[in-house]
N, C-alpha and C positions, 0 to 999 in steps of 0.2 A: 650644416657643417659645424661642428662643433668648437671651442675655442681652444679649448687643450692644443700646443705644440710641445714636440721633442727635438732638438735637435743638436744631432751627432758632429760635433767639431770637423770640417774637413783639412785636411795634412796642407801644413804651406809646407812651399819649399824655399820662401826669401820674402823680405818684409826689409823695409828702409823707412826713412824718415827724413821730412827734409831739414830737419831741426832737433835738437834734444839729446838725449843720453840712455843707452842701453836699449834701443829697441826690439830686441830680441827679446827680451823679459816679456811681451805682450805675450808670445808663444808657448809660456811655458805652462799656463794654465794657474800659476799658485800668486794669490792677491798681495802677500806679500811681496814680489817681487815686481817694481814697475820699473815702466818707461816715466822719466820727467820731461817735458818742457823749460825751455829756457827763458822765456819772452810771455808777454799774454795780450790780448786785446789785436790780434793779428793772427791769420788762417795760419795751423801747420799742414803738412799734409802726411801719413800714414799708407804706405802703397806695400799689398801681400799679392805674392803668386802662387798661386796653386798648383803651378807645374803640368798640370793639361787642364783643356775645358771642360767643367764641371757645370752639372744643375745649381742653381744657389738662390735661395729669396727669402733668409738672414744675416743678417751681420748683429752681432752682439761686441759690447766694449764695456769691458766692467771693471770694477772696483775705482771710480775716479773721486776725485775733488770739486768735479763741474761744479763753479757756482750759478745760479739763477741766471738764465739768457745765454747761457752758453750753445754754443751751435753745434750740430753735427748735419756733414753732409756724405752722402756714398753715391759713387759712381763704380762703373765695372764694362769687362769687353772683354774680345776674345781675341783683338790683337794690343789694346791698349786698352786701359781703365778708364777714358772719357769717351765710350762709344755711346753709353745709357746712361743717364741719372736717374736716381733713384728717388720718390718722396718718401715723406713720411716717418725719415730720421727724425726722434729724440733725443736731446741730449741736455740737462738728464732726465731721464724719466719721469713721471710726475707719480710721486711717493706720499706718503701718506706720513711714514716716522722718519723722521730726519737724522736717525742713528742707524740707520741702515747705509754702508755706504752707495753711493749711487753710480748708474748705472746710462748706455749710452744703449738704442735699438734699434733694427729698424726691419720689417717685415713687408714683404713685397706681399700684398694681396689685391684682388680683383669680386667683384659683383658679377654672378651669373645666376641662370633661371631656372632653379628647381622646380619638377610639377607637383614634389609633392612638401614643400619645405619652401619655396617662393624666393627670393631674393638672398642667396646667403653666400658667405666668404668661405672662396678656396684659395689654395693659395697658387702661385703666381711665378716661378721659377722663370728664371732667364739663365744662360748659356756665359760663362765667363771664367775666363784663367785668370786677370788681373782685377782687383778692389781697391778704390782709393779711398781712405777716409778723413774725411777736409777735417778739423777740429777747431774752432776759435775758444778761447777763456776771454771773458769781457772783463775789460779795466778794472782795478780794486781789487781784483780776486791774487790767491798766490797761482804762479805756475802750476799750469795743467799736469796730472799723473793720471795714468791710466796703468793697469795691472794685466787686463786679461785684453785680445784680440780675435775674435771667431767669425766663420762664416760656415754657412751649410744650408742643406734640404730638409726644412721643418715636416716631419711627420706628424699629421694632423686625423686624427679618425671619423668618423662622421659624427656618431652621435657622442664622443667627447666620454667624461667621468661620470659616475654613478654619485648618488647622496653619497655621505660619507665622508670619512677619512679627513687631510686639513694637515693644518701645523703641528706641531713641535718642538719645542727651546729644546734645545743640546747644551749642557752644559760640562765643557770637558776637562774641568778642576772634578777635584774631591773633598769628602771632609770625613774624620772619624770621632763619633762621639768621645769626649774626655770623661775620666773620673767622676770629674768635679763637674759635669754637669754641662759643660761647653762646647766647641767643639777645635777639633787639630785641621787644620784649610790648608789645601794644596790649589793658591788661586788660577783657573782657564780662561777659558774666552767662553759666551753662552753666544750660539750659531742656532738655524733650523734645521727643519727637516719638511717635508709634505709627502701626506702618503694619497695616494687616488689608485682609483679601481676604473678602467672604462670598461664599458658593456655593450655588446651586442657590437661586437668585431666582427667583420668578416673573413673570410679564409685570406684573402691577399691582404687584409690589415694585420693579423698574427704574423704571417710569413713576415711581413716588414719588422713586427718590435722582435720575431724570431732574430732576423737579422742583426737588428739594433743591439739586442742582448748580448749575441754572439761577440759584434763588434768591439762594445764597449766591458760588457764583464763589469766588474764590480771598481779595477781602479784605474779607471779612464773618466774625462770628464764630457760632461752634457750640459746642454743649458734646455732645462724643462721651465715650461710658461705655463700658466695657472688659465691667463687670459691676454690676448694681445692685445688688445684694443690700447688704443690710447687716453686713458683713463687714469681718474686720481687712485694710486695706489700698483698701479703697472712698476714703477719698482719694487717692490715688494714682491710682487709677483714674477720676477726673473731671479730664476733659480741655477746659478752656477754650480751642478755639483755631480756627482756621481750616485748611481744606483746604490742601492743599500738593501741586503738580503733579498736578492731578486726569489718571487715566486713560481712555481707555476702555472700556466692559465689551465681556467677551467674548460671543459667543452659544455656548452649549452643542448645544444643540440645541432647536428653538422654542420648547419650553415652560421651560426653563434658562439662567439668565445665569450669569458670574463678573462679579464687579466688584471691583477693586483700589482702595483709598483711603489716602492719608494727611493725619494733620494733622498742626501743627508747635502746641503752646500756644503762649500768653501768658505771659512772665515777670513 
């Protein structure tokens, strides 16, 4: 199984907090706008409905402040949010450039026994309308912000991306060369982009990113993952963003697609 994830933001329909300012800002997708905390070195808690019971085994929390040792925990249910805990939250990520802002994770996956591939990670859905997400900021740090709030069903393919493809800085200033030899700057912000190609889909793996495309179109948001694992540089590797010139896939031959994708983040 391969490590590539996609996954499609599912719709809440209410989100509270037991503490803080503007909770609703987690929803709206754009990093600019957060939620703050009021307090630090003490749990808040963050609780979304989803309005019926849904597949779920992501939760993503981006754009924050988290300093070192900061906690993140998720719980979830289908009459209340403390039915399941969940392991394996991050917060924040372990990142590799520290100007990247950071980022909160947490992917439900399981160990099962392939005959032809041995031991590999699928992933692990559970059943749930309510998600609580516990947060603490440890002492010394400023009050906790968080921007973005998601959860959803990570689309994963078997055998994942082909060589190829990667980053690219966006840079969304301008500048026009001068006269005299210098130039005239209209200052941006410089954000990424990754492009990947997976290979060797099968007919019900297309039908799904068919859907996913469908769904999402070019300006709706995704959070696409490079690699979940929890490794140095896994921030980095969570991509808050939207598709960007979607292609079409190739057919290989019937039982084989290629498909080319790229997104552009969120700065």
């Amino acid at each position: 199984m391969s490590s590539l994830l996609i996954v499609a933001p599912l719709p809440v329909v209410g989100i509270t907090a037991s503490r803080g300012a503007n909770v609703a800002r987690l929803l709206n997708g754009n990093p600019r706008e957060v939620w703050v905390d009021n307090t630090v070195a003490s749990q808040v808690t963050i609780g979304i409905d989803l309005g019926s019971v849904q597949a779920v085994d992501t939760v993503f929390l981006g754009f924050t402040n988290a300093g070192d040792g900061a906690a993140m925990a998720v719980s979830s249910g289908v009459a209340n949010a403390g039915e399941t805990q969940w392991t394996g939250a991050v917060l924040p990520a372990p990142y590799k450039t520290t100007r990247r802002p950071r980022h909160g994770f947490v992917w439900r996956s399981k160990l099962v026994n392939d005959p032809e591939a041995g031991a590999i990670r699928v992933g692990d859905p559970i059943n749930a309308r309510y998600i609580d997400v516990r947060l603490t900021q440890p002492a010394g740090n400023n009050a906790l912000y968080a921007a973005v709030l998601a959860a959803g069903l990570a689309f994963q393919p078997k055998f994942g991306r082909e060589y190829g493809g990667g980053r690219t800085p966006i840079d969304t200033g301008s500048r026009e060369r001068m006269p005299s030899g210098g130039f005239g700057v209209s200052p941006g912000i410089v954000k990424g982009s990754w492009d990947f190609t997976m290979g060797d889909l099968t007919v019900d793996e297309v039908d799904q990113l068919w859907d996913l495309s469908l769904q999402l179109g070019e300006t709706r948001s995704v959070l696409a993952v490079e690699n979940p694992d929890v490794s140095p540089g896994l921030n980095e590797r969570l991509h808050w963003s939207m598709f960007d010139k979607l292609q079409p896939y190739e057919r290989l031959n019937p039982a084989l697609t290629r498909w080319s994708f790229r997104v552009e983040d969120w700065a």
